[in-house]
C-alpha positions in Angstrom: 83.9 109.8 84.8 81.3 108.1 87.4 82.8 105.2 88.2 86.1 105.8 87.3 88.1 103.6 90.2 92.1 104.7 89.0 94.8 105.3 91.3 95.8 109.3 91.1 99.4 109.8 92.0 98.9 113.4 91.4 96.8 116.2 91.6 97.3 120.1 92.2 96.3 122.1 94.9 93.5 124.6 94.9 92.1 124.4 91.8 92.4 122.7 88.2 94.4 125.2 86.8 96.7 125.5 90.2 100.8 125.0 89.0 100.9 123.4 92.5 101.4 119.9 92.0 101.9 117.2 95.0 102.0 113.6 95.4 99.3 111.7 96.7 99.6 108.5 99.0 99.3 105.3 97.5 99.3 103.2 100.4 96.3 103.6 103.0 98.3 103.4 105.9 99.7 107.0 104.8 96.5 108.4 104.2 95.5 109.8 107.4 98.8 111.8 107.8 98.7 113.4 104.8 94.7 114.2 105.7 95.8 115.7 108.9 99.0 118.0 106.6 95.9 119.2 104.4 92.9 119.2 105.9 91.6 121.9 104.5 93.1 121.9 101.0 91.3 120.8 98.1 93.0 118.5 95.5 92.2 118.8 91.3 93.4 116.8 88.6 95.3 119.4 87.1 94.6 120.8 83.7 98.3 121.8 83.4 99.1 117.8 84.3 97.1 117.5 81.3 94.3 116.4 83.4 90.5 116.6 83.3 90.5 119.2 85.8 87.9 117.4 87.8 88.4 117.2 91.7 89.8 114.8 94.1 88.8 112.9 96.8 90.3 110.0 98.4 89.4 107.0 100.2 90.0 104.0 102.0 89.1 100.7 101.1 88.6 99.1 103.8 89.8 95.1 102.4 92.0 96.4 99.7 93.8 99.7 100.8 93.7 101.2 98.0 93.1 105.2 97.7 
């Protein structure tokens, strides 16, 4: 999905097959906390979500603050 520009609102932990869902920030002002509470976690969109199973990253836009 190159390209693909959607907001995820959720994801799993771990891996694509992980049953440990969690909310992901919307707003970029939010971002960095929850970057600091995971910083070593990975995030998946989650196969069990009915997701691709592909992983996560998130950024900020720097005009639009969007993730």
């Amino acid at each position: 999905m190159r390209g693909d520009r959607r907001q995820i609102q959720t994801a799993v932990l771990g891996g694509p097959g992980s049953e440990e869902p969690l909310m992901l920030p919307l707003e970029a002002i939010e971002l960095d906390a929850f970057r600091r509470r995971h910083e070593h976690d990975t995030f998946w969109c989650g196969l069990l979500l009915g997701g691709c199973g592909l992983w996560l990253w998130g950024h900020v836009a720097r005009v639009a603050a969007l993730m």
